[in-house]
N, C-alpha and C positions, 0 to 999 in steps of 0.2 A: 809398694809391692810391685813387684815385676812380673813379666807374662812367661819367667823362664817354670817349665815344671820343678815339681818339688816333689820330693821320694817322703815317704812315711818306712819308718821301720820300727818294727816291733819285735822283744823279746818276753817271752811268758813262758810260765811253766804251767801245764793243762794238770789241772788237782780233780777233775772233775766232768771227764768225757763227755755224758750224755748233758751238763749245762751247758757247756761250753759245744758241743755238735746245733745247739739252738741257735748260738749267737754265729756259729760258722755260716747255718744255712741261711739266714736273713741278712748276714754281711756282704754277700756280691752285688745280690740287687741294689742297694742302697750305697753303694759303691759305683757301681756304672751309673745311679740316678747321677750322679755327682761327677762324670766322665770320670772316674778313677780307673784305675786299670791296675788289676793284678799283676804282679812280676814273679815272685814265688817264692816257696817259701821251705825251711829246712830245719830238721828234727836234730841232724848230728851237725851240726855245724864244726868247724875246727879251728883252734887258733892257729897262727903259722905263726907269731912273735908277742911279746909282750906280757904281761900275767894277769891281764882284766879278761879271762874268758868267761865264754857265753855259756850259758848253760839251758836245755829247753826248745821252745821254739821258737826259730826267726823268723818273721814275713815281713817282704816289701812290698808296697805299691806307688804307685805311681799318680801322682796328679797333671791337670794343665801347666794349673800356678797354684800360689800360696790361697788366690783367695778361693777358689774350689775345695781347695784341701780345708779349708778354715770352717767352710758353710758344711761340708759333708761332718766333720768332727760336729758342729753346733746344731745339725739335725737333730730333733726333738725325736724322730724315729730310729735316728743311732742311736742317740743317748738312750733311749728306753731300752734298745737292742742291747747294747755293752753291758747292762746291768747282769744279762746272762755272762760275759766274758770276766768283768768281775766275778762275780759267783763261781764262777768256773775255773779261773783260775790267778795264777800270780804274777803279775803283769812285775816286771823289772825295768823297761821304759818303753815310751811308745814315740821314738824322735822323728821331727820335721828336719827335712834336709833340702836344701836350695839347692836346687840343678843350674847348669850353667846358663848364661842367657845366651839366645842365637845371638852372632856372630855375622849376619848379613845385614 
């Protein structure tokens, strides 16, 4: 594993507001525990090519590296947290993306 950051992104579809408003509000703290850092996130997304479109909502965030991203996902206080996001809604993927490595 390397020290370049890594993006998380999610697609879901929200079935169920007020569950899924639980796992919203206890996801940033436990996010910054983890130096993650919110990027943002988008309801109408648009395809511009291709015929795999997205449907729902996107969000990205941002980690250091893979291994921050690794331990904030295997937190025992996200897990218990996500169980509202499951409940709440229809998660279609939740991908890890490797950022480039610096360059100096």
């Amino acid at each position: 594993m390397s020290d370049a950051p890594v993006y998380l992104i999610a697609n879901f579809e929200i079935e169920n507001a007020d569950t899924y408003r639980i796992y919203e509000k206890g996801f940033f703290p436990l996010l910054r525990k983890h130096g993650g850092e919110f990027v943002t996130f988008d309801d109408r997304s648009e395809t511009l090519e291709g015929d795999g479109g997205l449907s729902g909502r996107i969000v990205v965030f941002r980690f250091p590296n893979e291994t921050t991203a690794r331990a904030w996902y295997a937190d025992p206080d996200y897990q218990a947290l996500s169980e509202h996001r499951r409940a709440g809604t229809k998660l279609n993927f939740l991908q890890l993306i490797h950022g480039m490595p610096s360059r100096s």
